[in-house]
C-alpha positions as CSV (number, residue, x, y, z in Angstrom):
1,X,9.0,-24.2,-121.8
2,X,10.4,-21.7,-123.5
3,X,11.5,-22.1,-125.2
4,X,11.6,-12.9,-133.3
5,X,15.7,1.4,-150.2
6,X,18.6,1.1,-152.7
7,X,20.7,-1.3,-154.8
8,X,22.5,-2.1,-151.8
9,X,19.0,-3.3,-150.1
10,X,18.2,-5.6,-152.6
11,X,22.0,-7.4,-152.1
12,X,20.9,-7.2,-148.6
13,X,17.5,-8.7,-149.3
14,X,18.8,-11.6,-151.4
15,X,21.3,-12.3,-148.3
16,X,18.2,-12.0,-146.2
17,X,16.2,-14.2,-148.0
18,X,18.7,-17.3,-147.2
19,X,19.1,-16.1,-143.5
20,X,16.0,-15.6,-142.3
21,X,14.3,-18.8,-141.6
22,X,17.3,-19.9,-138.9
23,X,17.8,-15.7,-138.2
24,X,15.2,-13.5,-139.0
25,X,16.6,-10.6,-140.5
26,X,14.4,-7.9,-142.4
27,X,14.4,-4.0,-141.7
28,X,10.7,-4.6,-140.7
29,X,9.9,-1.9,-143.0
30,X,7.9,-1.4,-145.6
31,X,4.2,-2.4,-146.5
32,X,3.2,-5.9,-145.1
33,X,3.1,-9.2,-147.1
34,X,0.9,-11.0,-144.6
35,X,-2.2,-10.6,-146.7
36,X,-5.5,-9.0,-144.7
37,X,-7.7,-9.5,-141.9
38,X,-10.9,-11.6,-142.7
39,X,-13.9,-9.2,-142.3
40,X,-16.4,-12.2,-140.8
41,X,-15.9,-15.8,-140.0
42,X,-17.1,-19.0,-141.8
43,X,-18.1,-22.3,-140.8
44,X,-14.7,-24.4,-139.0
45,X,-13.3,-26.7,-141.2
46,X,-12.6,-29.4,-138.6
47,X,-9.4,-28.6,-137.6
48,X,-6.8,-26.7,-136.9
49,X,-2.7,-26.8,-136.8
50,X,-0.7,-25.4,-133.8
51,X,2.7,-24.1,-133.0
52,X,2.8,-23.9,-129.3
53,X,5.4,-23.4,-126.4
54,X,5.0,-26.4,-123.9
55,X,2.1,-26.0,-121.7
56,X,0.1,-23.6,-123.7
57,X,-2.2,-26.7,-125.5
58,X,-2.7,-29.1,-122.8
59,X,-5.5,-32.0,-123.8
60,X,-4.8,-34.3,-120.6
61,X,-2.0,-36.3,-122.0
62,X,0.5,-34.9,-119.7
63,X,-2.2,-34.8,-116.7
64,X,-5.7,-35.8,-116.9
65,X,-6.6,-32.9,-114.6
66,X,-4.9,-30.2,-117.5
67,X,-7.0,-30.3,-120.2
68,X,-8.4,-27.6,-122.6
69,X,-8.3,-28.6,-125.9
70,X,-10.7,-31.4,-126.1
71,X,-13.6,-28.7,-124.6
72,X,-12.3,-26.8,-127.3
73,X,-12.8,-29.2,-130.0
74,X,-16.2,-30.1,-128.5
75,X,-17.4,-27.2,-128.5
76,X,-16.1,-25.9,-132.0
77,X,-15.8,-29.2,-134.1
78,X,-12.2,-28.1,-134.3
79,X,-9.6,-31.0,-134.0
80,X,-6.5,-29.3,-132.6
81,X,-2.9,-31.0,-134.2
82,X,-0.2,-29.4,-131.6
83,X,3.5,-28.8,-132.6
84,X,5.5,-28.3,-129.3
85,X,8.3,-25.8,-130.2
86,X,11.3,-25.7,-127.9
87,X,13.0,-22.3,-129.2
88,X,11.4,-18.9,-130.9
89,X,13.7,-20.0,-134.4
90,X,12.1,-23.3,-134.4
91,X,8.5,-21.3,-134.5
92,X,9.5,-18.9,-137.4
93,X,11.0,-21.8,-139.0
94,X,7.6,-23.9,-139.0
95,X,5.6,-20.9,-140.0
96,X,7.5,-20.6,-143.0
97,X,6.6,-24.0,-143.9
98,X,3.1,-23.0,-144.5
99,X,2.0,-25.9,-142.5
100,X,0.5,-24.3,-139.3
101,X,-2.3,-22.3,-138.7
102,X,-1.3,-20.2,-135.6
103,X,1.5,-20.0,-133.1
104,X,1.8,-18.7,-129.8
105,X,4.8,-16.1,-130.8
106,X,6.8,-14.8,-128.4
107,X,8.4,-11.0,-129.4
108,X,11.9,-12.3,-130.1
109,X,9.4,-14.2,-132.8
110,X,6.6,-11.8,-133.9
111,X,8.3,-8.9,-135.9
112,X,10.1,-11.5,-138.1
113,X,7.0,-13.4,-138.9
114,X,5.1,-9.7,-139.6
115,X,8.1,-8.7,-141.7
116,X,8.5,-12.0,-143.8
117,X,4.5,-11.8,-144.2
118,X,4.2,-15.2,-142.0
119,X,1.9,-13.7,-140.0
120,X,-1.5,-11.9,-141.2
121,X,-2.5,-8.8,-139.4
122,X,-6.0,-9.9,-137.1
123,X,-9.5,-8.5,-137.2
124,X,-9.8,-8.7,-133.6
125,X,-13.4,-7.6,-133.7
126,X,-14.2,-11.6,-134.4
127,X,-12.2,-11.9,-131.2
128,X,-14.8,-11.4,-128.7
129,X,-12.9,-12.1,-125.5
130,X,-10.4,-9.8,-127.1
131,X,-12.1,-7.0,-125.5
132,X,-11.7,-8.1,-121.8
133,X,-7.5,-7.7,-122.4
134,X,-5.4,-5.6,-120.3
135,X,-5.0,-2.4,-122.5
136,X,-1.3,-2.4,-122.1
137,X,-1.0,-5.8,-123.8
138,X,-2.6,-4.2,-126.7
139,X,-1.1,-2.4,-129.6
140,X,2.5,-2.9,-128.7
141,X,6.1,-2.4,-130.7
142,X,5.9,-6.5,-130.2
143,X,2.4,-7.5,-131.8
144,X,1.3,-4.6,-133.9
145,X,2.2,-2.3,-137.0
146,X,1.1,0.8,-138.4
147,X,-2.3,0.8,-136.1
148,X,-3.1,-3.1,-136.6
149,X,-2.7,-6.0,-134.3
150,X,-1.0,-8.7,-135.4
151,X,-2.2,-11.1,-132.6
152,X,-4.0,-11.4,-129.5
153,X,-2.4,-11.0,-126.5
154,X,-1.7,-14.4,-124.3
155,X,0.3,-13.7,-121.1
156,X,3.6,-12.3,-119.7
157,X,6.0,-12.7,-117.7
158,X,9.7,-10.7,-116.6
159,X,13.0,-12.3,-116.5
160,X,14.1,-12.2,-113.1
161,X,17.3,-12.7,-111.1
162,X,17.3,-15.7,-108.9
163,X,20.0,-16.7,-106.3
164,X,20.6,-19.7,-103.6
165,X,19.9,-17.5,-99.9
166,X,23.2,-19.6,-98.7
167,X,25.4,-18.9,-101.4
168,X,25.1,-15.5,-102.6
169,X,25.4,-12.9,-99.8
170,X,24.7,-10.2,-99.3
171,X,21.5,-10.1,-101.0
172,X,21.5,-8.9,-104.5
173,X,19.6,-6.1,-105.8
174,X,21.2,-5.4,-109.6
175,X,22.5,-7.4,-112.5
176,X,25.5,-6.2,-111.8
177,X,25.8,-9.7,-109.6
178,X,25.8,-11.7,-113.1
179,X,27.9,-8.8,-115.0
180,X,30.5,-6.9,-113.4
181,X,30.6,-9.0,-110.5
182,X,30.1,-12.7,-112.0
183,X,33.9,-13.3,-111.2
184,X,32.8,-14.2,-107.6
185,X,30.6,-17.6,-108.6
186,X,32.9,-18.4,-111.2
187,X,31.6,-21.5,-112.8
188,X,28.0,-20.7,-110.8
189,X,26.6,-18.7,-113.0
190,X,23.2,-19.6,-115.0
191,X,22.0,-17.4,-118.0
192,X,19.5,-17.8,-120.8
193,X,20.3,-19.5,-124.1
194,X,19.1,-17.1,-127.0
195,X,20.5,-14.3,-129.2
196,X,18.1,-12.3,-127.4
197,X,20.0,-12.5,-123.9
198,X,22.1,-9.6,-125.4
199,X,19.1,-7.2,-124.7
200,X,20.0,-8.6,-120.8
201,X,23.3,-6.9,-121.2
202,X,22.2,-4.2,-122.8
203,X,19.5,-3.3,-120.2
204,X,22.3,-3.5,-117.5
205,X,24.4,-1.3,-119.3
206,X,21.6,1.5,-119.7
207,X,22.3,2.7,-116.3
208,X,26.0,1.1,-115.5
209,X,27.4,2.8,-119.0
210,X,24.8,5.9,-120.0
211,X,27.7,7.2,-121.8
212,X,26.8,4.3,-124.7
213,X,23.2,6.4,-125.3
214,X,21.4,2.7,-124.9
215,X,18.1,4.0,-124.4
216,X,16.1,0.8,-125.7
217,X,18.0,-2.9,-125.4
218,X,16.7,-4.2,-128.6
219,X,17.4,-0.7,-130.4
220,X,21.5,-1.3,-130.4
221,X,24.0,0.6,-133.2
222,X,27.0,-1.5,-133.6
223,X,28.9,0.1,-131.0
224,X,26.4,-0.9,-128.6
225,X,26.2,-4.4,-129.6
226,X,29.9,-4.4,-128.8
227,X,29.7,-3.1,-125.6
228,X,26.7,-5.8,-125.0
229,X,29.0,-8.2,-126.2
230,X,31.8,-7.9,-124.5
231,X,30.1,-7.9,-121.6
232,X,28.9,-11.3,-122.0
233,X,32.0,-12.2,-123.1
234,X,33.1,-11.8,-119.5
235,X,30.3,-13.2,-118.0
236,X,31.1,-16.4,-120.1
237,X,34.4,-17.3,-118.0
238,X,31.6,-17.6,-115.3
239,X,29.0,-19.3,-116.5
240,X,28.3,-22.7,-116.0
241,X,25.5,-23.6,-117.8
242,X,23.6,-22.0,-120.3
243,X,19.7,-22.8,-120.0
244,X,16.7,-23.7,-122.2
245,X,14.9,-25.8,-120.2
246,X,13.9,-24.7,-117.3
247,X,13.9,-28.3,-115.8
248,X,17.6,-28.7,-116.2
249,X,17.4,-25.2,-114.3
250,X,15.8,-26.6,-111.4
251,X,18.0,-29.1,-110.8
252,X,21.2,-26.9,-111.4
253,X,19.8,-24.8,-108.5
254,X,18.7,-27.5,-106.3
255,X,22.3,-29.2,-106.3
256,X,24.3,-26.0,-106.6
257,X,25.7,-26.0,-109.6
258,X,24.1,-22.8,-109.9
259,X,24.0,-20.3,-107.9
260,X,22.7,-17.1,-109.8
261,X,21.4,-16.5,-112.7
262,X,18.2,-15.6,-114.8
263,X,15.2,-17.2,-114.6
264,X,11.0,-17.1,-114.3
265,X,8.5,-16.9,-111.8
266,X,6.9,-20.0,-112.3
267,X,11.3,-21.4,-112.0
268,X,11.7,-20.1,-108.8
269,X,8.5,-21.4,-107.5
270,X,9.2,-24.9,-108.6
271,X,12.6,-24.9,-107.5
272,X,11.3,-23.4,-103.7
273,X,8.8,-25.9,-103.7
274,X,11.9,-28.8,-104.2
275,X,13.2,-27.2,-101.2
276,X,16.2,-25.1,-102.7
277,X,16.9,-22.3,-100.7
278,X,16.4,-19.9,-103.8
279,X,14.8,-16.3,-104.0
280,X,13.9,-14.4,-107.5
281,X,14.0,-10.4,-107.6
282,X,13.1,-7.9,-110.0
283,X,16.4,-5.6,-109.9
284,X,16.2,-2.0,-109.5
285,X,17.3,-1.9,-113.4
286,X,14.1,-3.6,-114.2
287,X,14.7,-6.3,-116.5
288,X,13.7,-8.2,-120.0
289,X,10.4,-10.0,-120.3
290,X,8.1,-11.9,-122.8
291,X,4.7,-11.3,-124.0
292,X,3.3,-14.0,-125.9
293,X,1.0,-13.1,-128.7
294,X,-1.3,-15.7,-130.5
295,X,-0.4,-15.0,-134.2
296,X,-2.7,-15.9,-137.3
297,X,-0.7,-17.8,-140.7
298,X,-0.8,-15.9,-143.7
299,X,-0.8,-19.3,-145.4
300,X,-3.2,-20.4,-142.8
301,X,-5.7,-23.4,-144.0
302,X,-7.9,-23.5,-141.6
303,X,-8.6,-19.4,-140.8
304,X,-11.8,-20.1,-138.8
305,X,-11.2,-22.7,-136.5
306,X,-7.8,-20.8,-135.7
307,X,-9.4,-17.9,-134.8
308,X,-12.0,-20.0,-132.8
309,X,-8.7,-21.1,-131.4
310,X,-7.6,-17.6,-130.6
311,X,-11.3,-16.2,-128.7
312,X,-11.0,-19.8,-126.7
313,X,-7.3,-19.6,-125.4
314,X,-7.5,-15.7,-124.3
315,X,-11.1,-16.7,-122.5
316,X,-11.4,-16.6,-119.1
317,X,-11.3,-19.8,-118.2
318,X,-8.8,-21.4,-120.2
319,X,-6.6,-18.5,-119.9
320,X,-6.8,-18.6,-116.2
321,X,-5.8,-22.3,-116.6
322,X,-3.0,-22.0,-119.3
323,X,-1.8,-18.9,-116.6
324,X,-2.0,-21.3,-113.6
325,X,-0.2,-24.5,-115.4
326,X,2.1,-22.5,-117.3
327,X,3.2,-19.6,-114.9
328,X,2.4,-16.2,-116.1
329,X,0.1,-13.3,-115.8
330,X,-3.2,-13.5,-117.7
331,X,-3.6,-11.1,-120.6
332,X,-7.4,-11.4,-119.8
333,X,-8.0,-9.5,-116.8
334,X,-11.2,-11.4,-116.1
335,X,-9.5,-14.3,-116.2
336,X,-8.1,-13.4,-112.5
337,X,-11.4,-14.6,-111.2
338,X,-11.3,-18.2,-112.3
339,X,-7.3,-18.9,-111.2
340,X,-7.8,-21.9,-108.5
341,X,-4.9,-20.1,-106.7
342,X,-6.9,-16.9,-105.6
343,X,-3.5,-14.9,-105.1
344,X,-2.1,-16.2,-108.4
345,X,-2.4,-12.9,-110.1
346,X,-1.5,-11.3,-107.0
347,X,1.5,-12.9,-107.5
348,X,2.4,-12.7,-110.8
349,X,1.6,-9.0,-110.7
350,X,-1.1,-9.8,-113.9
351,X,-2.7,-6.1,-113.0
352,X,0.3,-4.2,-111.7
353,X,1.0,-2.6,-114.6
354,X,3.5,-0.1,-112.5
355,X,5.6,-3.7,-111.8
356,X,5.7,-4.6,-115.7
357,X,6.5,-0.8,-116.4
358,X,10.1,-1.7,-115.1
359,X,9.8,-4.7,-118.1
360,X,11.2,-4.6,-121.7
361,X,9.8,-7.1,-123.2
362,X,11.0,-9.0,-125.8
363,X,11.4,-7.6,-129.4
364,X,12.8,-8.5,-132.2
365,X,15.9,-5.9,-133.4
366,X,15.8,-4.5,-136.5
367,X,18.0,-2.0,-138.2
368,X,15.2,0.3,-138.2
369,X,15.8,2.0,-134.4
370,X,13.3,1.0,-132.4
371,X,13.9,3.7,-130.2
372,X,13.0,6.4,-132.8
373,X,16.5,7.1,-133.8
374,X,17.0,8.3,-137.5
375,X,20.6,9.2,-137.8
376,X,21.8,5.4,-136.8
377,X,21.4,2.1,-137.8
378,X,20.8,-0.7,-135.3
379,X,21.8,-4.2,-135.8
380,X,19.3,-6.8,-136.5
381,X,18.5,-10.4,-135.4
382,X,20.7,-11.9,-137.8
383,X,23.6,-9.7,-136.3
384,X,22.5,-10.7,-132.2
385,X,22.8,-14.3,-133.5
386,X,26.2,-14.1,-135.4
387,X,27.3,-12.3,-131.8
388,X,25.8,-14.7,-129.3
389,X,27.7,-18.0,-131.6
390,X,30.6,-15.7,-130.8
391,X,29.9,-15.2,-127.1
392,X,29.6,-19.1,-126.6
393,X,32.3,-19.8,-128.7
């Protein structure tokens, strides 16, 4: 599954410039290079080329029962070609290639594709079903710029804490289980493999250290990328396994070679449903999430049938069954009458907007503060990954 001024500026630039395909850096300044929004739509020109995560273009090869691409392409004449990305690199990587039409972008992805003008801002009014999104999906730090959306909306999710009932007692209610007290399932510990994990740490340490000023986990000066790190430095000594794939999760849980750890909704119900004595909380600090957004090429060559692509994937139906398949809330809220599960939203919290109030989801960094400061300068992506090489070194 899842697997974003001065002379000195321009060095940095040119540095930039060989960096950012595997690290995205870029002050995420300035005006965009994406190009503009089409004003109306022409006829599809038969197909169209996908970046996706696994599970967000099903077209029955994987089960017969899980298809909606080939309604898609009968309906539209669009032939969708899928690309099934692992990581958020590998996606910015392929969009720089020029190859691909849109990608489902998650926001450790988007700002890096909106600031190396990979991504075109989207005139969502050609978006019909864009209308029926949750508000709070829309116009975020994570999918828009200076007024404009750079995507629609797809689905979220939180990164929660989950723990085996007959391991971990008593029951934990902080990430201060996985930090400050990892020592205690040394070797048992399971966390996320990405640069973007640091916000994790950081998150924890906005109310375990106030005295750092970390007021928004991607918005870190160096001193709080530091603090982050050294953090996870000691939460290394007890990890066991670092996770991408959230099948190897599953089965780290189910024989016990995990005990704690990070993980998703949709993990914690597979893992229950193998009979692992595992339970997933949101802790009282809240916690880090994703939203995906469904991101338009710049370079794309097939502009219509992608955003035919977009106003089918956000409709109620299919959204409802990429939510289902895939595990995540529904960014359309109509799409909570067509789930086959009748409590899936319930359950996801897809309307609860108090529940994803306690999420930060996930942003690229940029040296630009993204919590407003103007007297600092926060590290960038290029700087989280240099540190997390060094955390699993």
């Amino acid at each position: 599954m899842r697997k974003r001024k001065t002379s000195a500026w321009r060095s940095a630039a040119a540095v930039c410039a060989l960096l950012l395909a595997a690290a995205g850096c870029g002050s995420g300044g300035g005006d965009d290079k994406g190009g503009h929004a089409p004003d109306k739509l022409g006829k599809g020109e038969g197909k169209v080329n996908i970046i996706a995560w696994a599970g967000y273009a099903e077209d029955g090869s994987n089960d017969p029962k899980v298809d909606w691409v080939h309604p898609f392409e009968k309906k539209t004449g669009c032939q969708v070609n899928t690309k099934t990305a692992g990581t958020s690199d590998e996606m910015v990587s392929l969009m720089k290639t020029g190859q691909y039409d849109t990608v489902s972008a998650s926001g450790d992805a988007t700002l890096r594709l909106i600031a190396s003008g990979d991504a075109a801002p989207v005139n969502t009014k050609l978006v019909p079903n864009y209308k029926d999104i949750f508000p709070a999906l829309k116009n975020q730090p994570f999918n828009s710029k200076d007024g404009r959306m750079y995507g629609i909306p797809h689905g979220r999710g939180a990164n929660l804490l989950m723990y085996r009932t007959d391991k971990v007692k008593p029951a934990p209610d902080s990430w201060r289980a996985v930090f400050d007290d990892s020592a205690r399932y040394g070797g048992h510990v399971t966390a996320y493999d990405s640069p973007i994990y640091i916000a994790d740490a950081a998150l924890y340490l906005m109310r375990a250290k106030p005295s750092l000023g970390i007021k928004n986990p991607y918005a870190l000066d160096q001193k709080q990328l530091d603090a982050a790190v050294s953090l996870l430095e000691k939460q290394h000594k007890a990890v066991g396994e670092y996770w991408s794939d959230y099948q190897k999760e599953i089965t780290a849980f189910k024989g016990g070679d995990s005990v704690i750890g990070t993980t998703w909704q949709v993990i914690a119900n597979l893992t229950k449903a193998e009979k692992a004595p595992v339970k997933a909380v949101l802790p009282k600090e809240g916690a880090t999430g994703w939203s995906d957004t469904w991101m338009v090429s710049s370079k794309a060559e097939h502009p219509n049938c992608a955003y035919k692509w977009l106003d089918w994937i956000v409709s109620p139906k299919a959204n409802a069954q990429v939510a289902e398949y895939f595990g995540e809330a529904p960014s359309n809220r109509k799409a909570c009458a067509e789930t086959s599960d009748p409590n899936h939203c319930a359950i996801f919290h897809a309307d609860d907007e108090k529940y994803f109030q306690r999420v930060h989801f996930w942003t690229t960094p940029i040296k630009e503060c993204l919590d407003g400061r103007k007297d600092a300068t926060c590290t960038d992506y290029a700087q989280w990954t240099r540190a997390w090489t060094e955390v699993k070194g």
